[in-house]
C-alpha positions as CSV (number, residue, x, y, z in Angstrom):
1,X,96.9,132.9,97.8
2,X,95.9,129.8,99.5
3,X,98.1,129.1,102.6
4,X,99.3,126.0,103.5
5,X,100.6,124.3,107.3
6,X,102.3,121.2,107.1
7,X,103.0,119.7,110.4
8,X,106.2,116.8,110.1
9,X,107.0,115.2,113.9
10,X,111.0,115.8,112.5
11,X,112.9,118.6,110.5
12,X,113.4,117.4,106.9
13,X,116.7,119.0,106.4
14,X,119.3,117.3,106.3
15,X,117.6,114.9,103.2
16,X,119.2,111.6,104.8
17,X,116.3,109.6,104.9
18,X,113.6,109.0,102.3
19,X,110.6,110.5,104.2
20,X,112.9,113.7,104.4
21,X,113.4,113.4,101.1
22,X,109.6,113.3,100.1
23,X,108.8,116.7,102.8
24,X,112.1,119.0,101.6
25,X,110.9,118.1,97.7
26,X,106.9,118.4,98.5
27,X,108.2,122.2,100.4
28,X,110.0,123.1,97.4
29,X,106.8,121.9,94.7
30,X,104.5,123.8,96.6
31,X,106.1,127.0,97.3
32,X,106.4,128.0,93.8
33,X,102.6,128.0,93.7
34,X,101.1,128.2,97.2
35,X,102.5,130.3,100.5
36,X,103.6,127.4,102.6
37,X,104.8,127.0,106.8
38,X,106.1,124.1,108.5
39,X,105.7,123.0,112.1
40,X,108.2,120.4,112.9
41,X,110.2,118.8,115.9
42,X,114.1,119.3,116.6
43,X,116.4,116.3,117.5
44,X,119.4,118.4,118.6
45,X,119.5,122.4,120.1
46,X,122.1,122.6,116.9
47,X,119.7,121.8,114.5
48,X,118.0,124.8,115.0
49,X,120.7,126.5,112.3
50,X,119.5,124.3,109.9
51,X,116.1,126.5,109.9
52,X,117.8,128.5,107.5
53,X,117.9,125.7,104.7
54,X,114.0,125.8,104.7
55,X,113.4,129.7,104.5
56,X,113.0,129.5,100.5
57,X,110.3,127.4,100.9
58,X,108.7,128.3,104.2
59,X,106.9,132.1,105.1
60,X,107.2,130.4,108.6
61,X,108.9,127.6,110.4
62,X,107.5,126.8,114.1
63,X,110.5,124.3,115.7
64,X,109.9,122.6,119.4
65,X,113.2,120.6,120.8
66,X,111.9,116.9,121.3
67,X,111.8,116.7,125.1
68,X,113.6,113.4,125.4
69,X,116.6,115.7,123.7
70,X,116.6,118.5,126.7
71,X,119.5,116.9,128.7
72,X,121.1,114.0,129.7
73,X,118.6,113.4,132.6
74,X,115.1,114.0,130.2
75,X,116.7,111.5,127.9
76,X,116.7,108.7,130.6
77,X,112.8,110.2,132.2
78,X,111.7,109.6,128.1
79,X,112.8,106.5,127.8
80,X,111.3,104.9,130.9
81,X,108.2,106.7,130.2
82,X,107.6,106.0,126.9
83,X,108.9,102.5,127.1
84,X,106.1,101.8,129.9
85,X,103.2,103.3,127.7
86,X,104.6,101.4,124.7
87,X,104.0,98.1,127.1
88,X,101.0,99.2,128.3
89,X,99.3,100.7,125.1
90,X,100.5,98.2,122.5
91,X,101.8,101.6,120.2
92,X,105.2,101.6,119.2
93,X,107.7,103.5,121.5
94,X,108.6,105.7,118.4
95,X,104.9,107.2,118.4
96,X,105.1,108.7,121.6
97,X,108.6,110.2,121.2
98,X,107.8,111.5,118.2
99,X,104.2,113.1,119.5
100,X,104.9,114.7,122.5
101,X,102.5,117.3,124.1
102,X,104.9,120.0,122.5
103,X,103.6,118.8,119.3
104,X,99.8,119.7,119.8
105,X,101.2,123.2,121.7
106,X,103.2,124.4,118.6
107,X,100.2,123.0,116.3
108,X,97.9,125.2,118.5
109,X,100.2,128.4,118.3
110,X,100.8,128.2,114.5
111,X,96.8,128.3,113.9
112,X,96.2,130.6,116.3
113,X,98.9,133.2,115.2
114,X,97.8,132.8,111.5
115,X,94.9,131.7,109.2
116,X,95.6,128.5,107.1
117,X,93.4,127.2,104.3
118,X,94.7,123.7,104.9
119,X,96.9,121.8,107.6
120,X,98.4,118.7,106.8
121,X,100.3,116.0,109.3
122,X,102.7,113.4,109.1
123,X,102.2,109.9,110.1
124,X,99.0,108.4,111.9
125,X,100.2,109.2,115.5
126,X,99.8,112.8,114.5
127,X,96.2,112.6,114.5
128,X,95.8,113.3,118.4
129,X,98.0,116.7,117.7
130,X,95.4,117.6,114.7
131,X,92.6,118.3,117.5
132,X,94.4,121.0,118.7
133,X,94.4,122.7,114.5
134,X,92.1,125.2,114.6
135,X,91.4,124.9,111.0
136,X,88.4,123.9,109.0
137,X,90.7,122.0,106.5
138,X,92.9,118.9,107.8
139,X,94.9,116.6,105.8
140,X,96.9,113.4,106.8
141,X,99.9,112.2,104.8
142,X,100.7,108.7,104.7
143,X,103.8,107.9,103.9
144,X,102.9,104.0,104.1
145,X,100.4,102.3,105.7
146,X,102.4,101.5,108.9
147,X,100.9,98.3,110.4
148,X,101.4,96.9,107.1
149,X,105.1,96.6,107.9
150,X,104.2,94.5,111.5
151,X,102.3,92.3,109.2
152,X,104.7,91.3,107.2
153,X,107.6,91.9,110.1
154,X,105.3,89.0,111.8
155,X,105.6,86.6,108.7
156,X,109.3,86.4,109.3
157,X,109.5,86.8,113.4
158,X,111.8,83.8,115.1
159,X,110.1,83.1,118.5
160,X,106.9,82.6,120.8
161,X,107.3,86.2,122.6
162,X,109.0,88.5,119.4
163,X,105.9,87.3,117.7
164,X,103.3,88.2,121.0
165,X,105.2,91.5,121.1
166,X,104.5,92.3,117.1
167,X,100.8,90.9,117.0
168,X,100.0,93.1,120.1
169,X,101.7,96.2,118.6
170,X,100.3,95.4,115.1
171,X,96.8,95.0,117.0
172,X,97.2,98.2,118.3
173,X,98.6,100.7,115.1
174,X,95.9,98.7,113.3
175,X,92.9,99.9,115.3
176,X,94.2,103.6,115.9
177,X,95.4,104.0,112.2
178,X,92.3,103.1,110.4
179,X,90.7,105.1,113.0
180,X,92.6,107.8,112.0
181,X,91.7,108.0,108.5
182,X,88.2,109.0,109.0
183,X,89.3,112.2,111.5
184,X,91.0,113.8,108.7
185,X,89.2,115.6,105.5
186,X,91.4,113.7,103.1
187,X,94.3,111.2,103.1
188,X,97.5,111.5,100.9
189,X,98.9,108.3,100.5
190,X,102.6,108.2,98.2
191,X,101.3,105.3,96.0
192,X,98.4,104.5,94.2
193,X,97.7,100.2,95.9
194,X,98.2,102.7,99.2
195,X,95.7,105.1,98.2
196,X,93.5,101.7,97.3
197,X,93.9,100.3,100.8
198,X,93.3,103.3,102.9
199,X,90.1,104.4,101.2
200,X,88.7,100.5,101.4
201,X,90.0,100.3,105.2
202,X,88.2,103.4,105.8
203,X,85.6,102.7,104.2
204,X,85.2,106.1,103.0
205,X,84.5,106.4,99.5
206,X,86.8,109.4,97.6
207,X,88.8,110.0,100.9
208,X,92.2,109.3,99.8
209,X,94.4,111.0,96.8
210,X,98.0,109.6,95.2
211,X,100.7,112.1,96.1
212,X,103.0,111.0,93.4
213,X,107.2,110.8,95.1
214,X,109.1,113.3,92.8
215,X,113.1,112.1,92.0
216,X,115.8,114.7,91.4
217,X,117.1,113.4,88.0
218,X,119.0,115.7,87.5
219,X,120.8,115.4,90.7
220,X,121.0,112.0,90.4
221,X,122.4,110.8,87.0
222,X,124.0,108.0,85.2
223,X,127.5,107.5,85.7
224,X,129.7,109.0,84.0
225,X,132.9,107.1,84.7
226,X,133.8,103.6,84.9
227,X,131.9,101.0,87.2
228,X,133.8,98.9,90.0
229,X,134.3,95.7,88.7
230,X,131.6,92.7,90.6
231,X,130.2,95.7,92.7
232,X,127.0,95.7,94.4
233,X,125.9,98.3,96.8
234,X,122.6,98.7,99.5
235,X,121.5,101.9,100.0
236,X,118.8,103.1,102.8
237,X,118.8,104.5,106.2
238,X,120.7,101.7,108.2
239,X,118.8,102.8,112.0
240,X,115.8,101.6,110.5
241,X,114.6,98.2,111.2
242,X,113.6,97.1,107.9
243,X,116.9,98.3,106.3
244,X,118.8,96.1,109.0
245,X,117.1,93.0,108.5
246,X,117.2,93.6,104.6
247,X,121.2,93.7,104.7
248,X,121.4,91.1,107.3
249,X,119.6,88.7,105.0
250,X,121.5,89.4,102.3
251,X,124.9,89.3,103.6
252,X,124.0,85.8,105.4
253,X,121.8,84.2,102.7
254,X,122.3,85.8,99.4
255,X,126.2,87.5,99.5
256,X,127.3,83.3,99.7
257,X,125.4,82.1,96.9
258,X,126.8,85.6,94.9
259,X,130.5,84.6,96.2
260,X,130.2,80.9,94.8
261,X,129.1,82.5,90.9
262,X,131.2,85.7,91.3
263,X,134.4,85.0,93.7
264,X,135.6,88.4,93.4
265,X,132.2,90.1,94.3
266,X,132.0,93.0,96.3
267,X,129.6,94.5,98.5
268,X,129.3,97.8,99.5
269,X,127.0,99.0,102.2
270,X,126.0,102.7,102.1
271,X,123.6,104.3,104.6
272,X,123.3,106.6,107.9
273,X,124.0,105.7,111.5
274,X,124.5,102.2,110.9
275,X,124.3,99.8,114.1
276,X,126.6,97.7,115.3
277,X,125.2,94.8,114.0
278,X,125.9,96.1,110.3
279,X,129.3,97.7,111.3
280,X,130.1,93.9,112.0
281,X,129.1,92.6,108.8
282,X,132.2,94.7,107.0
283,X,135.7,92.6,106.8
284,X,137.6,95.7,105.2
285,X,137.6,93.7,101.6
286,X,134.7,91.7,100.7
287,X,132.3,93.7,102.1
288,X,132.6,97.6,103.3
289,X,130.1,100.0,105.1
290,X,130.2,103.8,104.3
291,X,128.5,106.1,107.3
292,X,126.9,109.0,107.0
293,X,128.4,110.2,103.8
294,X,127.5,113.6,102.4
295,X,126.2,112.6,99.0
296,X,125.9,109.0,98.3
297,X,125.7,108.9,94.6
298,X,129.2,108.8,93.8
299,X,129.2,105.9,95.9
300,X,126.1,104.0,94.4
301,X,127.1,105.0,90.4
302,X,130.5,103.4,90.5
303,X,128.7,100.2,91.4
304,X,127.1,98.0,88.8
305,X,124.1,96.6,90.6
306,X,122.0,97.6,93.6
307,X,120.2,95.5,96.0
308,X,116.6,96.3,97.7
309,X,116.1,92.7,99.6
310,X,113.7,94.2,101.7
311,X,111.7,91.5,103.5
312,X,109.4,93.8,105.5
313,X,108.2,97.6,105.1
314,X,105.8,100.0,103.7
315,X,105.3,103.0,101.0
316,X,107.7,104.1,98.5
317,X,111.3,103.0,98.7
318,X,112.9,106.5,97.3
319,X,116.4,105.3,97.4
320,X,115.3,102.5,94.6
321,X,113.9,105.5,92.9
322,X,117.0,107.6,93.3
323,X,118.9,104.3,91.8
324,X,116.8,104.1,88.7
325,X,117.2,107.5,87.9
326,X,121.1,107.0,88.1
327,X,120.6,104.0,85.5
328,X,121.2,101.4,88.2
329,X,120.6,98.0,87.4
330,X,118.7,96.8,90.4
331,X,117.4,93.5,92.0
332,X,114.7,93.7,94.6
333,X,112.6,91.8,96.2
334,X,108.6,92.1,95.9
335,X,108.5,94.0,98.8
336,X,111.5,96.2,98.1
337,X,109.6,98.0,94.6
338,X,106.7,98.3,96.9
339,X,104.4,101.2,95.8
340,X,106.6,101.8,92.3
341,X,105.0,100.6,89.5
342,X,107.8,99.8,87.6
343,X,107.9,97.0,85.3
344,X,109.7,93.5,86.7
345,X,111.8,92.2,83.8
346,X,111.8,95.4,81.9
347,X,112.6,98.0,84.6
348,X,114.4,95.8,87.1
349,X,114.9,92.1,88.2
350,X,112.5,90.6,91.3
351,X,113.8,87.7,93.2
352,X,112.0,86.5,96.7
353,X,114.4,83.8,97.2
354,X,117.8,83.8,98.3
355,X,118.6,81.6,95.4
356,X,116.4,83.6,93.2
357,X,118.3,86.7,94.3
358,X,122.0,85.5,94.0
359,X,120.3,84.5,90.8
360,X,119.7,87.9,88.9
361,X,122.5,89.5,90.8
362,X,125.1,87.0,89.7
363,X,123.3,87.4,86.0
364,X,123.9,91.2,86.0
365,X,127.5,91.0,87.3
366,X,128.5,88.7,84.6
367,X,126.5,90.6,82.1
368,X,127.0,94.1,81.7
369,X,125.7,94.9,78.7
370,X,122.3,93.7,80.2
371,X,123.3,95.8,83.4
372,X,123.4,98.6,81.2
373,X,120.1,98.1,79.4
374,X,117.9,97.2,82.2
375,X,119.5,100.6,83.9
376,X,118.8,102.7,81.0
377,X,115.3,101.5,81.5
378,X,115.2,102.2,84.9
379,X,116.8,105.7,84.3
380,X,113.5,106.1,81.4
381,X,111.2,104.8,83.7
382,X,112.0,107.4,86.5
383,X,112.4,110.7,84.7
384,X,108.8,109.9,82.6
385,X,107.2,108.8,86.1
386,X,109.1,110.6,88.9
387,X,111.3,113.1,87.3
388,X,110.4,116.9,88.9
389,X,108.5,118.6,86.5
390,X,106.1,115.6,86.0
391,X,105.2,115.0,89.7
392,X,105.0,118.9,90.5
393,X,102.5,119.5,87.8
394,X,100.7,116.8,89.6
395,X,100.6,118.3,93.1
396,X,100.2,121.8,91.9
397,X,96.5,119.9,90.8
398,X,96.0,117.8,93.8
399,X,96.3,121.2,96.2
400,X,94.1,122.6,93.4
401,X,91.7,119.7,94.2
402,X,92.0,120.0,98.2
403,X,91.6,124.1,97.9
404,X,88.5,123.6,96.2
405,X,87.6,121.0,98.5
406,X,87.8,123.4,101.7
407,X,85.8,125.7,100.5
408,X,82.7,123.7,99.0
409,X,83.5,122.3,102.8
410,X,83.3,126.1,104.3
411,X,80.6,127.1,102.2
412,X,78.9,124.1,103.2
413,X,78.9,124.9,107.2
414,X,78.3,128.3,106.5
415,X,75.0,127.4,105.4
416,X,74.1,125.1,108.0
417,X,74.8,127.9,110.6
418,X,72.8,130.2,108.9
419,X,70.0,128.0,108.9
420,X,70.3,127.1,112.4
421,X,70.4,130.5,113.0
């Protein structure tokens, strides 16, 4: 049976954030076919109970504690440390935290204590860690192409030195991403215009694949019960920076405009470990923010449109998908649907604009019988594109592809010893 190592910089259990989501799915696909171990980084000592969520899916799971999570005193060492390479390298802070030398140690142990047919890491900043595989097979996922998001993060930067600092960094993941590409065998990217970009920036021909994003549907469903009347909701990870300037705008530019169509709009923010910034934003009646909630579908189906105005990012935006499998009418920006090749119009409603926005949402709220039918479109949409059973018949022949792959590649050095010999 062919034996598969994926390496993720963070434990994808608990499923709160969408590249969780896409790890704990891809785990489950590919152990009903392949035997498959996971190396991947601890945030808390606790979270080492969690192990036990994975063991279905896993034959083994090698953990490391992040060292900037040790104590009280390693937290503050981390910081000033990784803060002063971020300055001096250009890389994001994040990369270094989430790449430590503990990384390449447990990456070294796992292939060392048992044979793997292929290895596969997370994220571009990984790719120092994958020396240290001793495998003859190495994969990269990307879950977007990440200095796409500093490009368009600069396009909407207020200030001479915000705009040095994100030139400088997008300079510098730019450089060592693309570099990247061409260390590993192959390149999984979660949409197809991703898969496009990586193979022309690498220049590569036939070195990246489409890992199609898989949606529980049915986990998440339709409502079945009535919908709050003028209710909008966000949903998305609010500690990421994309998801915080995405709300921001809205609730400053676009929430206005929706208030002067709809005066008894509400908004409902939904999302983990939101910021201060966002806790502000919620006046206990117009608009209201919902932490770190257990399962948020009850709170986005009772809602009769959802908002993506994303104005900078990357990849697949799995929470859209998890709304258009519950029949959400939704209204994102161009951005926000990136990497879903749903149909604007048909499958949701685009607006760039915050007049554009208010637009279509104001349309839907005082139209639900259009609400309904562009959601039951977007519910069609994602079981026929993204529904389980579709997607996993889809891996099952990409890993097919990549097995067969590493072993014309084994047979291949094989041969070239031999002749050398």
């Amino acid at each position: 049976m062919t034996r598969i190592l994926l390496v993720k910089p963070v434990m994808p259990y608990p499923p709160d954030q969408g590249t969780k989501v896409v790890t704990l799915s891809l785990l489950e696909m590919l152990s009903r076919h392949f035997e498959v171990s996971l190396v991947c980084g601890l945030l808390d000592r606790r979270d080492a109970s969690k192990v036990q969520k994975l063991r279905p899916f896993c034959k083994q799971v090698y953990t490391y504690l992040l060292p900037n999570r040790r104590s009280v005193f390693h937290s503050a060492y981390y910081k000033g440390l990784n803060t002063l390479r971020a300055w001096l390298s250009g890389f994001p802070a994040e990369s270094f935290y989430l790449a430590p030398d503990e990384l390449s140690r447990t990456v070294a142990e796992a292939t060392r204590s048992s044979s793997y047919d292929i290895v596969q890491f997370d994220y571009w900043y990984t790719a120092d860690a994958a020396r240290f595989a001793e495998v003859p097979y190495k994969v990269l996922l990307e879950h977007d192409v990440d200095f796409l998001r500093y490009q368009r993060r600069l396009t909407i930067a207020d200030g001479f030195w915000e705009r040095r600092s994100i030139e400088r960094t997008l300079s510098a993941v730019r450089s060592r991403e693309i570099r990247a590409y061409s260390e590993f065998d192959r390149v999984l990217a979660l949409s197809d215009a991703d898969r496009v970009l990586i193979e022309k920036l690498a220049g590569i021909r036939g070195i990246s694949r489409h890992l199609p994003v898989a949606v529980d549907c049915e986990k998440f469903t339709p409502a079945s019960q009535g919908k709050i009347p003028s209710s909008i909701v966000f949903l998305g990870a609010l500690d990421a920076d994309f998801n915080v300037d995405a709300i921001s705008f809205f609730c400053r530019s676009v929430f206005p405009l929706v208030l002067a169509g709809v005066s008894d709009a509400r908004l409902f923010i939904v999302g983990r470990r939101p910021p201060r910034s966002v806790q502000k934003l919620a006046d206990g009646r117009r608009i209201v923010v919902s932490s770190d909630v257990d399962d948020v579908a009850p709170y986005v189906k009772r809602c009769m449109v959802q908002v993506v105005p994303l104005r900078f990012g990357g990849g697949v935006r799995i929470r859209t998908l998890e709304g258009m499998a519950m029949g959400m009418a939704i209204v994102s920006t161009t951005i926000g649907m990136d990497g879903i090749a749903a149909k604007p119009g048909r499958d949701l409603l685009l607006g760039d604009t915050p007049q554009e926005f208010a637009a279509r949402v104001i349309e839907l709220l005082r139209s639900p019988v259009l609400g309904r039918r562009l959601g039951g479109r977007a519910r069609e949409f994602a079981v026929q594109h993204h529904g389980r059973e579709v997607v996993e018949k889809q891996v099952f022949s990409l890993y097919e592809e990549l097995k067969k792959q590493r072993e014309e590649k084994q047979a291949y050095m094989e041969k070239r010893t031999g002749e050398q010999e």
